[in-house]
N, C-alpha and C positions, 0 to 999 in steps of 0.2 A: 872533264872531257866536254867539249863544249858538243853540238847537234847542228844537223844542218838546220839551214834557215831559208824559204822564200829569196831574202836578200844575199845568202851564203849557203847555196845550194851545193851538195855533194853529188857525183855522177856515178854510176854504173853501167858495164859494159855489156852486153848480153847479145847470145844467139838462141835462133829457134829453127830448129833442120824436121824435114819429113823423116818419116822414119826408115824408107826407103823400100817403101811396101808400095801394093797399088791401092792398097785402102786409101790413102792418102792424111794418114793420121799425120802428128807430130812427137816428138822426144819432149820432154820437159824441157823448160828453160835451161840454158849453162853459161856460167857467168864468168869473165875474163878475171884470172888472179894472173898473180905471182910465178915464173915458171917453176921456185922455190918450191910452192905449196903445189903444184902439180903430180899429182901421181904417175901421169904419161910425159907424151911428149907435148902434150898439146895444151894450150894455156886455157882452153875454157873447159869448166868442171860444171856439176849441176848443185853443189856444194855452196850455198849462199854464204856459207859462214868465213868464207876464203876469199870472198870475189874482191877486187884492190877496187879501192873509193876513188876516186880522183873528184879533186877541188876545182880542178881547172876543165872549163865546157871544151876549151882549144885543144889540151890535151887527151880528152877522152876522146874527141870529135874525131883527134887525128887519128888515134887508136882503132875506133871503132871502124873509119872509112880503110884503114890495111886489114882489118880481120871482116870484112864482109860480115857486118855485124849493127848492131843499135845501141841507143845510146838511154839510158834512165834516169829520168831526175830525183832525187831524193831530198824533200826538202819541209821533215817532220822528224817529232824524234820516233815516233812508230814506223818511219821510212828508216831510221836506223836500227830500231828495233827490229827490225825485220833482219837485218844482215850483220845481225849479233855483236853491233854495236853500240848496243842501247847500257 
């Protein structure tokens, strides 16, 4: 399995919501998968080990701009490590 790279960067898609208090705190991270691996209806989990990688910036980019959401570069193998790709 090869790793991302600087040159051959891997993406991830993430949101970050208030929690809907007035403290004005936030929810953990929740990271865009598969609606396969989804437990709801709803494609973002806070489950890093699920979130779908995209190779392509065009494709996350377009992704990320329909779910009101960001976009993450990953491009180490401890940036994969992280998302239980390592």
């Amino acid at each position: 399995m090869s790793y991302p790279t600087v040159l051959g960067p891997w993406y991830v898609i993430f949101r970050i919501r208030d929690d809907g208090t007035a403290s004005g705190d936030y929810k953990p991270p929740e990271y865009y998968t598969a609606m396969e691996e989804s437990e709801t209806n709803d494609p973002f989990q806070p489950n890093k080990k699920i979130a779908l990688l995209f190779t392509s910036l065009q494709s996350a980019a377009r992704v990320a701009d329909a779910e009101v959401a960001e976009v993450r570069v990953l491009y180490s193998k401890e940036h994969a490590e992280e998302f239980s790709r390592g």
